[in-house]
C-alpha positions in Angstrom: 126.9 144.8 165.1 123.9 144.7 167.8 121.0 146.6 166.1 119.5 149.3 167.9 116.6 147.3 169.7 117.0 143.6 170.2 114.1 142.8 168.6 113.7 140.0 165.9 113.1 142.5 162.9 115.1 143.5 159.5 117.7 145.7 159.8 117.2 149.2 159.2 118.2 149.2 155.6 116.0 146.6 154.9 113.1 148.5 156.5 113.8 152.0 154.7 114.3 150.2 151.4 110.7 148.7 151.6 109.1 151.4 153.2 109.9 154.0 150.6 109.5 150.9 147.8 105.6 150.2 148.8 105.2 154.1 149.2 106.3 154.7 145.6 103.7 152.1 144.7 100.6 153.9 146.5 101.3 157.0 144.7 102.9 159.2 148.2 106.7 159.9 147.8 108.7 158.9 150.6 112.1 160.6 151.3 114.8 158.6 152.9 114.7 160.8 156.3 111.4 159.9 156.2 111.2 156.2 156.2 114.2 156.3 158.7 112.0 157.7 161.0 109.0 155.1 160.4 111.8 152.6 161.1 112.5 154.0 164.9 108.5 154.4 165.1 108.2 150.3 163.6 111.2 149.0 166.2 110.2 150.8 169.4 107.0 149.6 168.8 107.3 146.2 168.2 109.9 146.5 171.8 107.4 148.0 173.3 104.8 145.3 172.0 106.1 142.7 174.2 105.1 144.4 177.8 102.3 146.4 176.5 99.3 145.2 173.8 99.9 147.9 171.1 99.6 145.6 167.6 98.7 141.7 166.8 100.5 143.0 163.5 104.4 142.6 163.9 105.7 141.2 160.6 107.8 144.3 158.7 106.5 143.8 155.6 102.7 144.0 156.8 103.3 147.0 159.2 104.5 149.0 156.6 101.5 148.3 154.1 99.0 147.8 156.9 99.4 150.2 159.6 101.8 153.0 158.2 100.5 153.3 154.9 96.7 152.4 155.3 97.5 155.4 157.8 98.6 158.1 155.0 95.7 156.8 152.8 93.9 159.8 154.6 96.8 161.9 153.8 94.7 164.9 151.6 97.2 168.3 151.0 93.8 169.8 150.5 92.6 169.3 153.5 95.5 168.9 155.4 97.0 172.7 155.1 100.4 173.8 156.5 99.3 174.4 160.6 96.2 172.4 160.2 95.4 171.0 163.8 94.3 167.6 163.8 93.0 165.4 167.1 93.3 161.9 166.2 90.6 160.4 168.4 91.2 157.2 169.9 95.2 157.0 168.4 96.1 153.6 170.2 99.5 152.2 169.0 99.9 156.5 167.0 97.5 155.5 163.9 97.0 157.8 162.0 98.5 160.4 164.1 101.7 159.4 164.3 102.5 158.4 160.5 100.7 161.7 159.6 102.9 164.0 161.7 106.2 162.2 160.8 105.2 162.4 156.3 103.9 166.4 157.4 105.5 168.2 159.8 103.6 171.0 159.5 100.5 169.2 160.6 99.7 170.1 164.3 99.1 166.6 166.0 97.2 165.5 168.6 97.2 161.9 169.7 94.1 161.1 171.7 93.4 158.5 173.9 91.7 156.9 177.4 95.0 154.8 178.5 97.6 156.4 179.7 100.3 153.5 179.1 99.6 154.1 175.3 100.6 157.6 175.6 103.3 157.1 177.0 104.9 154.7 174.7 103.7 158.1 172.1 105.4 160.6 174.3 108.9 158.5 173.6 108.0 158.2 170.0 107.6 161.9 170.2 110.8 162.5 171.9 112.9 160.0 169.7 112.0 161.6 166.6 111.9 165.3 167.5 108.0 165.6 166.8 107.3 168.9 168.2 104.8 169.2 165.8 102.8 166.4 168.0 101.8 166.2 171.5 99.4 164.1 173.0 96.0 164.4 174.8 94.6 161.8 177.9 90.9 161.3 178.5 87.6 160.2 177.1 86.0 161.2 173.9 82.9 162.0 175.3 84.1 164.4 178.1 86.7 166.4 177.1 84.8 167.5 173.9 82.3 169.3 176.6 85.2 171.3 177.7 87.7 174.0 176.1 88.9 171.7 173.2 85.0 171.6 171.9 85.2 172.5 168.0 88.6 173.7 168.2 90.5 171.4 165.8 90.3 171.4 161.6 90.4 168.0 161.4 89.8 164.6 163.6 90.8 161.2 162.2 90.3 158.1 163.4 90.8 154.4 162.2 89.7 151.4 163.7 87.5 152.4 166.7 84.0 152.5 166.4 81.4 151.6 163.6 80.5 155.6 162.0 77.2 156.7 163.8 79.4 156.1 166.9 82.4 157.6 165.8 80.5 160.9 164.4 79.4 161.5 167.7 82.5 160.6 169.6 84.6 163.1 167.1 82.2 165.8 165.3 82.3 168.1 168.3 85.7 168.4 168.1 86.0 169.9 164.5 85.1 173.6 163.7 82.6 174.8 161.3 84.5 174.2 158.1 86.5 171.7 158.8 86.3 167.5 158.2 86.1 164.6 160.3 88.0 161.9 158.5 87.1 157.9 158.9 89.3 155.1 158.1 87.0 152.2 157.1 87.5 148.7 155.9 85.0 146.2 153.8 81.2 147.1 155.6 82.2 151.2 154.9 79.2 151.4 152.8 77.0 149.0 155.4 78.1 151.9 157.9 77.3 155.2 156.1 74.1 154.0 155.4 73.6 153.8 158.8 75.2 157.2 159.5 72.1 159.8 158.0 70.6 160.5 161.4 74.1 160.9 162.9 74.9 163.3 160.4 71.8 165.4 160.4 71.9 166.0 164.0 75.9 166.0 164.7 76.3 168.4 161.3 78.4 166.8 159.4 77.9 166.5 155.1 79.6 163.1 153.5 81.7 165.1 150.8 84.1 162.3 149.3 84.7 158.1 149.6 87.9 157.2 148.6 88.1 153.8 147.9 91.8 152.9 148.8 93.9 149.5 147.6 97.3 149.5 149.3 100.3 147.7 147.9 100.1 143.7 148.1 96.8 143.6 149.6 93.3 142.9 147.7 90.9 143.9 150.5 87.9 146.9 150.9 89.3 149.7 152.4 87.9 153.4 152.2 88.5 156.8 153.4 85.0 159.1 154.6 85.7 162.6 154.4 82.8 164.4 156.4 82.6 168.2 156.0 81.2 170.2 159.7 78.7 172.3 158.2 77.3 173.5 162.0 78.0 173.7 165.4 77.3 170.6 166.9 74.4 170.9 169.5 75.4 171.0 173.1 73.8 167.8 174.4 76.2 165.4 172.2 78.2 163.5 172.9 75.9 162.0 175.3 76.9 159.6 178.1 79.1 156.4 177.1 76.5 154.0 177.8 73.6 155.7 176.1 76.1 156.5 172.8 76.5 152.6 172.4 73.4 151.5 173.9 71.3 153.6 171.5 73.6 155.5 168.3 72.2 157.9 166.7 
């Protein structure tokens, strides 16, 4: 029987049976429907991988630990209330966004990001699995939080974009007083947050919890920063792209 995409990956049984196995082990429960869905998110991807530069990482077995799971590592029911609106800045290939709106629908996602191509492929992602609890959002970090969507979101994620003085000030003026800016970090997290006091005194943000994270099979550093918005952010950040990198905070 032709599989669904023509793509050189494990059949869908395969895929659900390992997705909801390694999910088990990390301690997040997993139904079925669930890791059915992952699996359409996994194959369109890797499809979609061959025209357009979404992921070096292809193998099954290292998306699921790597990219969907390292993505749900942020996953915090606290935090993450029923009709919590997130802004996942800088989403690329949907990570975290897109794993975090398919294990919670009743997170409000939206996937953020400066190439239009990406969102696209998100758009079909969002169609194929009935995500209307996602939508997603074109433009740079540094302009559109100068506009209406300025500290109106509870939460903003991100993984894998900047180092975290950068990355306060691309996605602090997004989040409302109240509300958390969330950091997926690998080995140097430490290296980074001790560079991130001036950021965070002048952005308003407040460190409030590192969660170290080990994912199944895998012996690397990862961690989670949860930063709490304790102010309004003032007007003049973000500054300009060059000056942001040239000279963070």
């Amino acid at each position: 029987m032709k599989e669904k995409y023509d793509v050189p990956i494990a059949v869908e049984a395969e895929f659900v049976s390992y997705m909801m196995e390694q999910m088990a082990a990390f301690g997040l429960p997993c139904t079925e429907s669930q890791a059915k869905d992952f699996y359409i998110y996994y194959a369109h991807m890797i499809e979609t991988n061959k025209f357009l530069n979404l992921t070096g990482i292809t193998d099954m077995k290292e998306v699921v630990v790597k990219h969907m799971i390292d993505s749900l590592s942020c996953y915090d029911p606290e935090i993450m209330n029923p009709k919590s609106t997130i802004i996942d800045v800088g989403t690329g290939a949907g990570f975290p966004g897109i794993p975090l709106a398919i294990y919670d629908r009743t997170l409000q996602v939206t996937l953020f990001d400066s190439l239009k191509k990406r969102l696209n492929f998100l758009d079909e992602i969002i169609e194929k699995l009935n995500l209307t609890n996602c939508t997603t959002l074109h433009g740079r970090a540094e302009d559109l939080s100068h506009q209406s969507f300025r500290e109106s979101f509870h939460i903003a994620t991100s993984r894998a974009v900047a180092r975290l003085p950068i990355l306060l000030e691309w996605t602090l003026p997004y989040v409302k007083q109240g509300g958390y800016m969330i950091a997926l970090k690998g080995a140097i997290y430490e290296e980074e947050i001790g560079e991130s006091t001036k950021a965070l005194d002048i952005l308003k943000g407040r460190i409030t919890d590192v969660k170290q994270v080990t994912l199944p099979t895998l012996d690397d550093t990862r961690a989670v920063v949860y930063i709490e918005k304790t102010g309004k952010t003032p007007k003049q950040y973000p500054r300009k792209p060059k000056a942001i990198k040239d000279m963070p905070l």
